[in-house]
PDB file of N, H, CA, C and O in Angstrom:
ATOM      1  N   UNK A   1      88.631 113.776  86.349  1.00  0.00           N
ATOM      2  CA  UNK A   1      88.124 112.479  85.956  1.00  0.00           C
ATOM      3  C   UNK A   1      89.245 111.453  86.122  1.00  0.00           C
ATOM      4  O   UNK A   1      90.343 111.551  85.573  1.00  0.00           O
ATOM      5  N   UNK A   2      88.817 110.336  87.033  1.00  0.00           N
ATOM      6  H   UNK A   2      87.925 110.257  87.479  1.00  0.00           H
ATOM      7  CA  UNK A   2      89.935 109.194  86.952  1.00  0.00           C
ATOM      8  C   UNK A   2      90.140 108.522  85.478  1.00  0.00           C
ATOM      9  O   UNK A   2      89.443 108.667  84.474  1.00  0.00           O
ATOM     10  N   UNK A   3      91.256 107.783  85.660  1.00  0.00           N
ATOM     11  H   UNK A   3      91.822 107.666  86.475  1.00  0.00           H
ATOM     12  CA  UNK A   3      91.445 106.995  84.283  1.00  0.00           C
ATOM     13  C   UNK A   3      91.200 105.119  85.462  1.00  0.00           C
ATOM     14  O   UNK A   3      91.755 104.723  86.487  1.00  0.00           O
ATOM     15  N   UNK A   4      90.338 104.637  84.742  1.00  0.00           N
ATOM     16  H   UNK A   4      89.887 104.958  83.910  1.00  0.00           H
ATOM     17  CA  UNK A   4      89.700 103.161  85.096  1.00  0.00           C
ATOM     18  C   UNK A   4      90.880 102.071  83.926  1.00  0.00           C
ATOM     19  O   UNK A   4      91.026 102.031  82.705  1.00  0.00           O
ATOM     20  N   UNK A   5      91.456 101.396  84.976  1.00  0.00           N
ATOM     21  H   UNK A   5      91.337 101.428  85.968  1.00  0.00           H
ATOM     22  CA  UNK A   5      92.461 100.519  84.067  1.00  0.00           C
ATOM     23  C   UNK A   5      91.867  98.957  84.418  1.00  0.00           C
ATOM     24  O   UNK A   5      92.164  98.467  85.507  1.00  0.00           O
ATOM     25  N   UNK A   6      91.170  98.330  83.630  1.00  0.00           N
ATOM     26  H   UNK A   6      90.929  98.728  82.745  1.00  0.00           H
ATOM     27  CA  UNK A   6      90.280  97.477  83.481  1.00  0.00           C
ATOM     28  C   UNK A   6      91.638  96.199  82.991  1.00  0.00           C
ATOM     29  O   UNK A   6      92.154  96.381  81.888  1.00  0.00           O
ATOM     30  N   UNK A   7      91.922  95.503  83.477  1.00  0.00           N
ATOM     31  H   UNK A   7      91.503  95.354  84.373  1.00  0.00           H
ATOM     32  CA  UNK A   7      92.967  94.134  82.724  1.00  0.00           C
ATOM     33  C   UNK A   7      92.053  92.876  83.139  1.00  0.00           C
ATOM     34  O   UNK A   7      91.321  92.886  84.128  1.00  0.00           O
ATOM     35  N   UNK A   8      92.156  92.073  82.485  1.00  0.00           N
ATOM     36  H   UNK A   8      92.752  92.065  81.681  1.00  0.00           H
ATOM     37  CA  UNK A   8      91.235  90.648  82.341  1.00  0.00           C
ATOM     38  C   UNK A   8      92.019  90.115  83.319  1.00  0.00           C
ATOM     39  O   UNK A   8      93.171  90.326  83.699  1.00  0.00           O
ATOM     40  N   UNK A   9      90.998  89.257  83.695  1.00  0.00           N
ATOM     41  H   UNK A   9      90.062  89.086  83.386  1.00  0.00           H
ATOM     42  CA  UNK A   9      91.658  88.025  84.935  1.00  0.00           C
ATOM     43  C   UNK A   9      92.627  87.114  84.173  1.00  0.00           C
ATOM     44  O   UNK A   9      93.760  86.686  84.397  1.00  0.00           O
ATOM     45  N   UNK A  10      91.692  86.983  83.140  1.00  0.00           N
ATOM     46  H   UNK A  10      90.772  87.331  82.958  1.00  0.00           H
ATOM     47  CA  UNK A  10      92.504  85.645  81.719  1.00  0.00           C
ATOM     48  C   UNK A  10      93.698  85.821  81.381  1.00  0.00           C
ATOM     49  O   UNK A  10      94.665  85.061  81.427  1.00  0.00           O
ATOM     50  N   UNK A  11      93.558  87.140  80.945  1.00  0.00           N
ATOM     51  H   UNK A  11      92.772  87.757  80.907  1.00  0.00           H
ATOM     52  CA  UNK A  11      95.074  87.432  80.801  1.00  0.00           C
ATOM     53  C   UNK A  11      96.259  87.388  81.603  1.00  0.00           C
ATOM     54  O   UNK A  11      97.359  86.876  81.392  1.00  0.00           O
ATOM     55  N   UNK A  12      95.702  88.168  82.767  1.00  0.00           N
ATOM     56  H   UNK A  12      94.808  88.583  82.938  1.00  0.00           H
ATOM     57  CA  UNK A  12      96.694  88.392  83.812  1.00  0.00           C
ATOM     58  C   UNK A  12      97.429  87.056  84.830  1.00  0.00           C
ATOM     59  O   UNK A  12      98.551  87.047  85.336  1.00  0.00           O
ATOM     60  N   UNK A  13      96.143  85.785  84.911  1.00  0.00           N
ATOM     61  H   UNK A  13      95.232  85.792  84.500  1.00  0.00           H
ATOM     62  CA  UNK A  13      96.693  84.538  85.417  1.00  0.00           C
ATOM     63  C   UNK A  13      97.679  83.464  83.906  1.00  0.00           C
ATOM     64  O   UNK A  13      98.697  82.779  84.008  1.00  0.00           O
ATOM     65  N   UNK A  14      97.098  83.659  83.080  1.00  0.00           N
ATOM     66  H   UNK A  14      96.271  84.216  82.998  1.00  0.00           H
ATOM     67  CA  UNK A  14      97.659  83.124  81.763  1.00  0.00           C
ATOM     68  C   UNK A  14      98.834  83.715  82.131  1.00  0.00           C
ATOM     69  O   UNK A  14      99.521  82.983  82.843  1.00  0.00           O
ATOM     70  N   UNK A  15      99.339  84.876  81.872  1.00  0.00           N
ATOM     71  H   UNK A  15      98.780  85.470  81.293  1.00  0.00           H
ATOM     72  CA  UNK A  15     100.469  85.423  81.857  1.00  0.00           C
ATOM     73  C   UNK A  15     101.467  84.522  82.752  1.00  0.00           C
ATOM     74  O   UNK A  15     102.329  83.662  82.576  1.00  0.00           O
ATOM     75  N   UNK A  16     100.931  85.125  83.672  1.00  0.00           N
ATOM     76  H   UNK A  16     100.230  85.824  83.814  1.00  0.00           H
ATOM     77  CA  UNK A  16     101.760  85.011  85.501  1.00  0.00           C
ATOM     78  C   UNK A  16     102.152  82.756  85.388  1.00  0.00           C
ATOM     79  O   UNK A  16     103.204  82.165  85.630  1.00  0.00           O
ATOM     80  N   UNK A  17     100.922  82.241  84.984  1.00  0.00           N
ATOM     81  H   UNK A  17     100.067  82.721  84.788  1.00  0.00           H
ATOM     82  CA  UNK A  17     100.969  80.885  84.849  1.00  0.00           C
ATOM     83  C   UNK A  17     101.894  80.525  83.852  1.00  0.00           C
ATOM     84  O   UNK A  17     102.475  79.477  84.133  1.00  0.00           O
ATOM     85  N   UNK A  18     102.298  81.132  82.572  1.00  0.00           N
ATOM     86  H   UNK A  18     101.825  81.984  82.343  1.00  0.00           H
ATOM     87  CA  UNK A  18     103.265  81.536  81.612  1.00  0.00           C
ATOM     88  C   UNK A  18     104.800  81.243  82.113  1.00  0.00           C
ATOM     89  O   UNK A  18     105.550  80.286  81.922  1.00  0.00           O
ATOM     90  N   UNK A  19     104.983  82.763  83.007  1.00  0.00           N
ATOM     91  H   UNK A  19     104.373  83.541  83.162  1.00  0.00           H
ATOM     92  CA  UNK A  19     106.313  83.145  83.323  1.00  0.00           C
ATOM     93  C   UNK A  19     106.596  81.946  84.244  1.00  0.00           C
ATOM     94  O   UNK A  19     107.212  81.092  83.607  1.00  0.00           O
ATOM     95  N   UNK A  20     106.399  81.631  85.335  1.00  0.00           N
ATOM     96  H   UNK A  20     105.899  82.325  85.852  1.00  0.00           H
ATOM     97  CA  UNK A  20     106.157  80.578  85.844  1.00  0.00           C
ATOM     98  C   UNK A  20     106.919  79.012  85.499  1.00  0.00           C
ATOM     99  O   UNK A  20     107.963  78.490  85.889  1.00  0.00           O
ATOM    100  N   UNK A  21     105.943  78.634  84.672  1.00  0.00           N
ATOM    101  H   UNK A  21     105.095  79.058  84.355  1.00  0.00           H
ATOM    102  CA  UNK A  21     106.117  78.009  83.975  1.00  0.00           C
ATOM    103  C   UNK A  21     107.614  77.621  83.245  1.00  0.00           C
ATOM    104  O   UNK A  21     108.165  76.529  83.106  1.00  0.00           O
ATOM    105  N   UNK A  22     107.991  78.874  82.876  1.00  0.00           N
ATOM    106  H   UNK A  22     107.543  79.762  82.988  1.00  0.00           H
ATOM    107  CA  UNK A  22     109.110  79.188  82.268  1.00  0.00           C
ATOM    108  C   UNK A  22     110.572  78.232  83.304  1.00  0.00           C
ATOM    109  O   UNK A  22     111.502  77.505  82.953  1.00  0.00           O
ATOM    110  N   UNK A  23     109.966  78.874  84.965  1.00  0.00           N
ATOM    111  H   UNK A  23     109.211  79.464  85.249  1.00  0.00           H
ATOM    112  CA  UNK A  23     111.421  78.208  85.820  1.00  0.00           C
ATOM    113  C   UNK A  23     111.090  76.871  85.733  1.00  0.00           C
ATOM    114  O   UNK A  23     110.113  76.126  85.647  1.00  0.00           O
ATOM    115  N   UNK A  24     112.718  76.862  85.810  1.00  0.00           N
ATOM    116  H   UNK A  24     113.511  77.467  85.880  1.00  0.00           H
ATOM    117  CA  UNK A  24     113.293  74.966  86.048  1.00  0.00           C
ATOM    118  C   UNK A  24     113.276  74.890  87.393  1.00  0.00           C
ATOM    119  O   UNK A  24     112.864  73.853  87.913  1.00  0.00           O
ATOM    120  N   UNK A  25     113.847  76.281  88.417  1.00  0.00           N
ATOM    121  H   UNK A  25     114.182  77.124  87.994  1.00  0.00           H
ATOM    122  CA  UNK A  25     113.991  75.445  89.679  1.00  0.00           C
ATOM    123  C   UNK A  25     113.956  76.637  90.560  1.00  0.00           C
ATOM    124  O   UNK A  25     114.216  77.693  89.984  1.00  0.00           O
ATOM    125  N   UNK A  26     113.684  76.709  91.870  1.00  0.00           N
ATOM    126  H   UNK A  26     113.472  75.851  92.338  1.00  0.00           H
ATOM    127  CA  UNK A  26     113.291  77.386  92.669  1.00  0.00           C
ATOM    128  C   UNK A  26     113.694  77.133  94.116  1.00  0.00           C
ATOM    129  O   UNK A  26     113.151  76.301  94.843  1.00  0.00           O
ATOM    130  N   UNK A  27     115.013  78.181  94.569  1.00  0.00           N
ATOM    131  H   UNK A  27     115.454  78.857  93.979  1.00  0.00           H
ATOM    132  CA  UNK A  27     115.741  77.165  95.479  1.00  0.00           C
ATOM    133  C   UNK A  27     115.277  77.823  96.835  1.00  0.00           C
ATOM    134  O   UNK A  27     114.621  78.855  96.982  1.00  0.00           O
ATOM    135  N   UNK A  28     115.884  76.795  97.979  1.00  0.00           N
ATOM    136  H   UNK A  28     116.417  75.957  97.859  1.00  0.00           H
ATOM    137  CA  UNK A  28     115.402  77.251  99.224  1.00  0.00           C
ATOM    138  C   UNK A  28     115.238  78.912  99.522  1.00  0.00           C
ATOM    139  O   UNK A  28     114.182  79.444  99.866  1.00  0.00           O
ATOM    140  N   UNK A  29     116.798  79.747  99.267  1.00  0.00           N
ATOM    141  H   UNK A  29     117.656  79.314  98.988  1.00  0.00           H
ATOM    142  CA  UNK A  29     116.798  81.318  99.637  1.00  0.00           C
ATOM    143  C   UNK A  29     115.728  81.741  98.728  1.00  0.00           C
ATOM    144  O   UNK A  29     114.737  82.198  99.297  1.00  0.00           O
ATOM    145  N   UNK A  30     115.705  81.706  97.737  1.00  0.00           N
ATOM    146  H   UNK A  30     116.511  81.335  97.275  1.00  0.00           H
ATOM    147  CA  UNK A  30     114.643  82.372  96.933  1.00  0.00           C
ATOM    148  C   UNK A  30     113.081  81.632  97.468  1.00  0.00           C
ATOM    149  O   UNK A  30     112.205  82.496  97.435  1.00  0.00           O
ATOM    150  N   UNK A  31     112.609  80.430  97.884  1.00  0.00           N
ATOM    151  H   UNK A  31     113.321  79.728  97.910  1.00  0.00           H
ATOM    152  CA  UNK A  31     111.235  79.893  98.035  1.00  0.00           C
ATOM    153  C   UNK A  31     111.160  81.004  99.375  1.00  0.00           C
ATOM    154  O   UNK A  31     110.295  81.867  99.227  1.00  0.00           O
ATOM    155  N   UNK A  32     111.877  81.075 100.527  1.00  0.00           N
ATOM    156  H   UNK A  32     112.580  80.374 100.648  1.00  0.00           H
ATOM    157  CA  UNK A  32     111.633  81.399 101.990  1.00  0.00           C
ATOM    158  C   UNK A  32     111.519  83.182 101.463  1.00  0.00           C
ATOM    159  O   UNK A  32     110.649  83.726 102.144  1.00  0.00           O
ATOM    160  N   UNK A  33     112.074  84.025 100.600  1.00  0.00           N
ATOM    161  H   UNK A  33     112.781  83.583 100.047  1.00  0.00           H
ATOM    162  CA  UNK A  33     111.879  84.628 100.181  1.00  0.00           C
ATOM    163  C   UNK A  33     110.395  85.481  99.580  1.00  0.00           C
ATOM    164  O   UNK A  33     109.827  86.542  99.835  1.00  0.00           O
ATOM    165  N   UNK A  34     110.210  84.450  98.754  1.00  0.00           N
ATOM    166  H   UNK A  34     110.672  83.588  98.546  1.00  0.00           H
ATOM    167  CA  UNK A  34     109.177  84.273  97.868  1.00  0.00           C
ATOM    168  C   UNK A  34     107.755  83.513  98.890  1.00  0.00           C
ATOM    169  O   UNK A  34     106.683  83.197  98.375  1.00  0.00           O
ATOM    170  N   UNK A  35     108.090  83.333 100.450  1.00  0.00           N
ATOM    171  H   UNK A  35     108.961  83.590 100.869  1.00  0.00           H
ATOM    172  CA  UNK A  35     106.962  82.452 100.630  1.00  0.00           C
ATOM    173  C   UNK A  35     105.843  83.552 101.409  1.00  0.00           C
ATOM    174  O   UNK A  35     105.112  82.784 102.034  1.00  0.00           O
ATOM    175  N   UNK A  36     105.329  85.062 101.690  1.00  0.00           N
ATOM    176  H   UNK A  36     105.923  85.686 101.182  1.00  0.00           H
ATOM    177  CA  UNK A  36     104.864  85.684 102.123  1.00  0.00           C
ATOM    178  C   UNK A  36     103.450  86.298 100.620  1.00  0.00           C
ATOM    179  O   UNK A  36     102.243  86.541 100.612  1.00  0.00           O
ATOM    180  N   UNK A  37     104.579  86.297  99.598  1.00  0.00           N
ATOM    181  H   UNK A  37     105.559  86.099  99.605  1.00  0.00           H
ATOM    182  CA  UNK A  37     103.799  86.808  98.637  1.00  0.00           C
ATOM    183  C   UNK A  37     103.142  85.267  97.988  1.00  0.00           C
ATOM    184  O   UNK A  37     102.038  85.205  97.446  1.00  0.00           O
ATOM    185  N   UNK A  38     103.969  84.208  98.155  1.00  0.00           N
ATOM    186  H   UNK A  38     104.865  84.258  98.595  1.00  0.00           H
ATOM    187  CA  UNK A  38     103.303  82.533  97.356  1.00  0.00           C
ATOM    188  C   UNK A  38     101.812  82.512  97.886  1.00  0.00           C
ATOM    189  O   UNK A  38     100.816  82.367  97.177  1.00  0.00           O
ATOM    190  N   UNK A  39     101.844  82.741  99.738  1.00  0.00           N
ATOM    191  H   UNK A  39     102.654  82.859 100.314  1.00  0.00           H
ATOM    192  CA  UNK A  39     101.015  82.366 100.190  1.00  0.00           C
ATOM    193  C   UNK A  39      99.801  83.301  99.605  1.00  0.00           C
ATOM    194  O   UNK A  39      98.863  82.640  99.159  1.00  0.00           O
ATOM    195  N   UNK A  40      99.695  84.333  99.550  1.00  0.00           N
ATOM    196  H   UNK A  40     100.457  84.870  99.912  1.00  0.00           H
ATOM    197  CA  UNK A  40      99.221  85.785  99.271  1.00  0.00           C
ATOM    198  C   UNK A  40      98.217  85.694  97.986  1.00  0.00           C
ATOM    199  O   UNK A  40      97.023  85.955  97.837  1.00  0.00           O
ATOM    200  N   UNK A  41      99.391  85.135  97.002  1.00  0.00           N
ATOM    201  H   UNK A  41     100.361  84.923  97.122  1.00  0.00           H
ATOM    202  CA  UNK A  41      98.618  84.257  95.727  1.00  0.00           C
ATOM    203  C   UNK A  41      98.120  83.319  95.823  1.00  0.00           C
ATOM    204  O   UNK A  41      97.208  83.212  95.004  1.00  0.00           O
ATOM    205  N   UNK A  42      98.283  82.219  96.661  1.00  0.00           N
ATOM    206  H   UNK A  42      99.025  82.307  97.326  1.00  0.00           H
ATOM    207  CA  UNK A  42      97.536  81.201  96.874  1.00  0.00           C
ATOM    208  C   UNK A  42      95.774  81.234  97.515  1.00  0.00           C
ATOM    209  O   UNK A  42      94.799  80.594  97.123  1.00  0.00           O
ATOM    210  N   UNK A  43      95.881  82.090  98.452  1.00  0.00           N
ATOM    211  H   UNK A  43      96.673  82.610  98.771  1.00  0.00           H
ATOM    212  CA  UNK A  43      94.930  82.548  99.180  1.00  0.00           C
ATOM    213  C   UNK A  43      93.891  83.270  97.835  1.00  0.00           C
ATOM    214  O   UNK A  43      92.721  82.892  97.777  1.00  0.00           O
ATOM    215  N   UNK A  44      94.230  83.949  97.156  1.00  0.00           N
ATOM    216  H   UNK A  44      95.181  84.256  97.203  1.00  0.00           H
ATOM    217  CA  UNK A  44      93.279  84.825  96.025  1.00  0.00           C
ATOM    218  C   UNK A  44      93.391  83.520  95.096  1.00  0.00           C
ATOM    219  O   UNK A  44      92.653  83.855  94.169  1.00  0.00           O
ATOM    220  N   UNK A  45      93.545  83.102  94.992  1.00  0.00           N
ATOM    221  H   UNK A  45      94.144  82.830  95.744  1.00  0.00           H
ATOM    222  CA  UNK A  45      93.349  81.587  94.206  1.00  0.00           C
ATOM    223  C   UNK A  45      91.986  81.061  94.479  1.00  0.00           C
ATOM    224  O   UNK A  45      90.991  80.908  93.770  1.00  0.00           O
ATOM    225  N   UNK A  46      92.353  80.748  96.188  1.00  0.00           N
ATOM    226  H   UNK A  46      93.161  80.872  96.764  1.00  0.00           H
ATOM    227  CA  UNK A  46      91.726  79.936  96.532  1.00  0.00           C
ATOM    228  C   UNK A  46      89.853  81.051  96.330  1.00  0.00           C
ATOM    229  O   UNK A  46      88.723  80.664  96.034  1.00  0.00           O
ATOM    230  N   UNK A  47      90.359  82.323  96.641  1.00  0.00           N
ATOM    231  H   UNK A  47      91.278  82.638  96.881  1.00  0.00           H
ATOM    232  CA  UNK A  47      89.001  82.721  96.614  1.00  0.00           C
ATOM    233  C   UNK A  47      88.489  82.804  95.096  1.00  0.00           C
ATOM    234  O   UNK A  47      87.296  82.949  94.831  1.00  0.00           O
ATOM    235  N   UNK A  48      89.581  82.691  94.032  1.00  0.00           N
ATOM    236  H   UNK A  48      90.550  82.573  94.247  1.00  0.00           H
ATOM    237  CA  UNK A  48      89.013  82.649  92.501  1.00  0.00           C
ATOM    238  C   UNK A  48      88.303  80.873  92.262  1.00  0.00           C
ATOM    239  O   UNK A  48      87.293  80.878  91.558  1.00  0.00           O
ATOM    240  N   UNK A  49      88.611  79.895  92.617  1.00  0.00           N
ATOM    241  H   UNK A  49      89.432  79.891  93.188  1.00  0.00           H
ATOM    242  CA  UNK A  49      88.239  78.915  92.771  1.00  0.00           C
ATOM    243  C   UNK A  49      86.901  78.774  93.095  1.00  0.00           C
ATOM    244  O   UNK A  49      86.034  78.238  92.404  1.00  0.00           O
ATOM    245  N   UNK A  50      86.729  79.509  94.659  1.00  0.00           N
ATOM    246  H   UNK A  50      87.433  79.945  95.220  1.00  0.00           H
ATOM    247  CA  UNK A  50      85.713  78.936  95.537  1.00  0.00           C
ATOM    248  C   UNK A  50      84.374  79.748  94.732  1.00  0.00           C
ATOM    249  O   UNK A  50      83.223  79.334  94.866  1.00  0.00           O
ATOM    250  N   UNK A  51      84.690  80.857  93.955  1.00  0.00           N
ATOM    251  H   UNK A  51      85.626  81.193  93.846  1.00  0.00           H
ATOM    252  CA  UNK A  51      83.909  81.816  93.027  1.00  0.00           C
ATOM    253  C   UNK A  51      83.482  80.957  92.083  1.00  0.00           C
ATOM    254  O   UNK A  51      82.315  81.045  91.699  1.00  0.00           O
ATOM    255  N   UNK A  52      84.310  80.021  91.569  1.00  0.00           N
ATOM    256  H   UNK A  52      85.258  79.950  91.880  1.00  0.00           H
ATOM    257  CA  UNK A  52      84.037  79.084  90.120  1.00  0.00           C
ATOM    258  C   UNK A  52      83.292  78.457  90.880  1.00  0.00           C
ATOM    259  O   UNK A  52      82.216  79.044  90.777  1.00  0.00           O
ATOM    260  N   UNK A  53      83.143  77.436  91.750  1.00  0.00           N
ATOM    261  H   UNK A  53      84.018  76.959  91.834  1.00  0.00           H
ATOM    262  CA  UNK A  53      82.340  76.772  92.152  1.00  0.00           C
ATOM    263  C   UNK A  53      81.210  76.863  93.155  1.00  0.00           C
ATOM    264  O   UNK A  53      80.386  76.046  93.564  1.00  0.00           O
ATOM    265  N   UNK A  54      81.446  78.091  93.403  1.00  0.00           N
ATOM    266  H   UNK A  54      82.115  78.755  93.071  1.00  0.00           H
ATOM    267  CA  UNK A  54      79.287  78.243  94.409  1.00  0.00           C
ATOM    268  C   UNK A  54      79.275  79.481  93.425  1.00  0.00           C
ATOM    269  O   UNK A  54      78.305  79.588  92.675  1.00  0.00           O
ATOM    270  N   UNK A  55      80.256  80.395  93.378  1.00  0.00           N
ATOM    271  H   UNK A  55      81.044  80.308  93.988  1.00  0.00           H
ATOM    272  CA  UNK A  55      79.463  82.041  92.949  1.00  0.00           C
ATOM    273  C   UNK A  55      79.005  82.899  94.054  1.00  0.00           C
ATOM    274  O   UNK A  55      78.145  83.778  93.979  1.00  0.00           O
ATOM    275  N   UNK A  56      79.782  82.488  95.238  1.00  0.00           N
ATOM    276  H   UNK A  56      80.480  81.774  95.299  1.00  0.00           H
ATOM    277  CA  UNK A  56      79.577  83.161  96.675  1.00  0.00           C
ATOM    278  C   UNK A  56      80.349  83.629  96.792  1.00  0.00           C
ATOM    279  O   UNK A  56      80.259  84.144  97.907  1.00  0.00           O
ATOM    280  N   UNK A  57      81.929  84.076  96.024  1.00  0.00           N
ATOM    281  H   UNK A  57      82.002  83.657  95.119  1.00  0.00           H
ATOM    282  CA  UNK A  57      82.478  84.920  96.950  1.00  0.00           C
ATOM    283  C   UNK A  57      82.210  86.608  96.759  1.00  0.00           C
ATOM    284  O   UNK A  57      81.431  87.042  95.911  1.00  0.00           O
ATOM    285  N   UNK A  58      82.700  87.158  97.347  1.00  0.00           N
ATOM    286  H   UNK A  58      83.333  86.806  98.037  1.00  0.00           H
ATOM    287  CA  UNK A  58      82.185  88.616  97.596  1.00  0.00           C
ATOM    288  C   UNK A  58      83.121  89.608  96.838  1.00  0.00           C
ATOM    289  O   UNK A  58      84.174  89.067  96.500  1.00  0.00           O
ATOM    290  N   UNK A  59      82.998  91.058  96.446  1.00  0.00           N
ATOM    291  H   UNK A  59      82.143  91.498  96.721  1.00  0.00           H
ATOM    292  CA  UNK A  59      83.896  91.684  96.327  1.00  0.00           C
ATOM    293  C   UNK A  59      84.245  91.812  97.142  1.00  0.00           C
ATOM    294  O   UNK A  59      84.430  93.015  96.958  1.00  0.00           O
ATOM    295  N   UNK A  60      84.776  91.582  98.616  1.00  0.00           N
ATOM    296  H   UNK A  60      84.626  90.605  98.765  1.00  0.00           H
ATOM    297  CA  UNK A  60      85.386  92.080  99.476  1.00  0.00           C
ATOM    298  C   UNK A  60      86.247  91.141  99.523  1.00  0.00           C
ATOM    299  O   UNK A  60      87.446  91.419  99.489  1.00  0.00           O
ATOM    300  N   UNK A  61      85.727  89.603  99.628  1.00  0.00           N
ATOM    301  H   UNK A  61      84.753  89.377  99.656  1.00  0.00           H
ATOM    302  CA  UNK A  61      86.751  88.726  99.319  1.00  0.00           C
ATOM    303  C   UNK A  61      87.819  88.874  98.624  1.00  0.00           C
ATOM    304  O   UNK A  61      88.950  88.473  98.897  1.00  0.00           O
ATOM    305  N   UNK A  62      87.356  89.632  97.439  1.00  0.00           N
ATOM    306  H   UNK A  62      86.437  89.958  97.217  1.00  0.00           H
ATOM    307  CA  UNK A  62      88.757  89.804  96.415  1.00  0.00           C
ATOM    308  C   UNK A  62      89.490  91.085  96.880  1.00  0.00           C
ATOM    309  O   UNK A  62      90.668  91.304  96.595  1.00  0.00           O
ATOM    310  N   UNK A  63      89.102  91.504  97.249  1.00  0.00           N
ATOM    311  H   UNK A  63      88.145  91.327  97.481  1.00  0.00           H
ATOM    312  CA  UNK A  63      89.395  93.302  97.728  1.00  0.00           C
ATOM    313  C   UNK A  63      90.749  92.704  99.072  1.00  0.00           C
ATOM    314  O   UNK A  63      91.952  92.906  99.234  1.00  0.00           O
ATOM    315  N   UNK A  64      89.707  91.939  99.759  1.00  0.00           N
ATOM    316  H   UNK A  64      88.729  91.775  99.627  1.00  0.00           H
ATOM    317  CA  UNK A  64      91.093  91.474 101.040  1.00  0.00           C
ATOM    318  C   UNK A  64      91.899  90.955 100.169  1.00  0.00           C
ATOM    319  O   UNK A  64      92.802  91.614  99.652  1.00  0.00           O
ATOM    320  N   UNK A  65      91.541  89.004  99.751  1.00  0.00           N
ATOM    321  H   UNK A  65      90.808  88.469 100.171  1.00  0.00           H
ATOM    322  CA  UNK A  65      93.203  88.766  98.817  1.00  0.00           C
ATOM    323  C   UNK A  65      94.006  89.862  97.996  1.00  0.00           C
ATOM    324  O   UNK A  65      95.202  89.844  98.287  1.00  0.00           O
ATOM    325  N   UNK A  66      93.675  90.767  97.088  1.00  0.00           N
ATOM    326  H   UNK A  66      92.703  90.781  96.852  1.00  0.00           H
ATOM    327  CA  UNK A  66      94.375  91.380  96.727  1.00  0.00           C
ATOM    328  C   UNK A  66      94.622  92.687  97.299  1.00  0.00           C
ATOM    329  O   UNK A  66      94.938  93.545  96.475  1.00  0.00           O
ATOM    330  N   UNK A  67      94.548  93.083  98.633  1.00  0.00           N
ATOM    331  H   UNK A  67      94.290  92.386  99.302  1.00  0.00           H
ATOM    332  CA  UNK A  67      95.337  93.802  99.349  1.00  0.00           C
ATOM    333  C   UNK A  67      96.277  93.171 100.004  1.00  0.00           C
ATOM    334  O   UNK A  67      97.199  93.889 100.390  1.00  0.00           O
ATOM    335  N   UNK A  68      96.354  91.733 100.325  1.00  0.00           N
ATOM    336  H   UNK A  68      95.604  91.150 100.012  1.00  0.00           H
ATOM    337  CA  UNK A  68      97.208  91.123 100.789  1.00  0.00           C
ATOM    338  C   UNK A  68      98.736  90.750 100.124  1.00  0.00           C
ATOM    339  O   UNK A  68      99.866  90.712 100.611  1.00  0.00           O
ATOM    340  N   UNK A  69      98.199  90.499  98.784  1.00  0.00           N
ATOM    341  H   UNK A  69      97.281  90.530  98.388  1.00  0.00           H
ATOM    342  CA  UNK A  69      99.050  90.497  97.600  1.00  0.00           C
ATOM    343  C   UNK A  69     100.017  91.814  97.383  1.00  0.00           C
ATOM    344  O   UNK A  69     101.236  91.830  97.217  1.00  0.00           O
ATOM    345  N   UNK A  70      98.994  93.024  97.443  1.00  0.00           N
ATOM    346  H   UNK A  70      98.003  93.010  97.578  1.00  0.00           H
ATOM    347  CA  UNK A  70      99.792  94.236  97.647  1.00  0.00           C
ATOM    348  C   UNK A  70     100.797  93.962  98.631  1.00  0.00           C
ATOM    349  O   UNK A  70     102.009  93.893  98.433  1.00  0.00           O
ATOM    350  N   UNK A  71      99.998  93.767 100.028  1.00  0.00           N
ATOM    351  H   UNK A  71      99.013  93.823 100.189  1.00  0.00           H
ATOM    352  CA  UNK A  71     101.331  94.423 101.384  1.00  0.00           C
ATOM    353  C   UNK A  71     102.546  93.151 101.178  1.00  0.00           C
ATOM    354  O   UNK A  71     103.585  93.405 101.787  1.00  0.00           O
ATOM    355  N   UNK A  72     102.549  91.783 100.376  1.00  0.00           N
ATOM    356  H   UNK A  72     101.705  91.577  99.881  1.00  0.00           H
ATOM    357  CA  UNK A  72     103.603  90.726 100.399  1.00  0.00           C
ATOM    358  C   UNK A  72     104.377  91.297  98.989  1.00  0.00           C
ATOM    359  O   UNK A  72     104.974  90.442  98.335  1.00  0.00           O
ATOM    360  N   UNK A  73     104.395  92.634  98.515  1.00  0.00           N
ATOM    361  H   UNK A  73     103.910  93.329  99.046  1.00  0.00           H
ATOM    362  CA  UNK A  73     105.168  92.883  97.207  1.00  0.00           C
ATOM    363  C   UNK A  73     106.203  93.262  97.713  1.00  0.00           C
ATOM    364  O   UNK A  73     105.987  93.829  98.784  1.00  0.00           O
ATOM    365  N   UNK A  74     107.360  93.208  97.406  1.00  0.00           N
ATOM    366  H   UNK A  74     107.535  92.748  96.535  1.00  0.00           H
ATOM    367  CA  UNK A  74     108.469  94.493  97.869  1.00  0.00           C
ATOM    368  C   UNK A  74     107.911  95.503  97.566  1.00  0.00           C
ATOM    369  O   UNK A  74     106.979  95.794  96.816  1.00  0.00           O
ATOM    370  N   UNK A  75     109.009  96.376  98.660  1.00  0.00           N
ATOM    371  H   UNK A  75     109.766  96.140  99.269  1.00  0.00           H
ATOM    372  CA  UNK A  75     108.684  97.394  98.014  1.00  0.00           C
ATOM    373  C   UNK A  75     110.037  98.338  97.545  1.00  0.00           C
ATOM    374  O   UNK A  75     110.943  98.681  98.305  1.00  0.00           O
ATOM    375  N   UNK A  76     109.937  98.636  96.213  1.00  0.00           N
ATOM    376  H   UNK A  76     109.201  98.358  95.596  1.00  0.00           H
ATOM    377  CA  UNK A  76     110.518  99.463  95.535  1.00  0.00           C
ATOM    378  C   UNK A  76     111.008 100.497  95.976  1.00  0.00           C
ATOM    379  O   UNK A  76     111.580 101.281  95.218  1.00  0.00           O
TER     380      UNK A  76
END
């Protein structure tokens, strides 16, 4: 039997919008760095958005942005 790990959207953008929040500044090496996975989040944004406002997007929609999100993580 799998174990199903269920985390809220609410939480998880609250959070992330949180830490965030937190920086003062964000410099060039770190943005050019940071700009494979920015875009990655931006893109699943845009499909959490376009969801708030028709209710058309798809699970697959979310399934692509957040595989995309995956492959822009380091990796460990």
């Amino acid at each position: 039997m799998t174990t199903q790990h269920l985390i809220e959207p609410d939480q998880v953008v609250h959070q992330a919008a949180a830490i965030l929040a937190s920086l003062e500044y964000i410099d060039q090496g770190a943005a050019q760095r940071l700009g494979p996975l920015a875009e990655a989040v931006t893109n699943a944004f845009m499909v959490v958005y376009y969801q708030a406002e028709t209710g058309r997007a798809t699970r697959n929609d979310f399934c692509e942005a957040l595989e995309a999100i995956r492959r822009s993580l380091p990796q460990a």
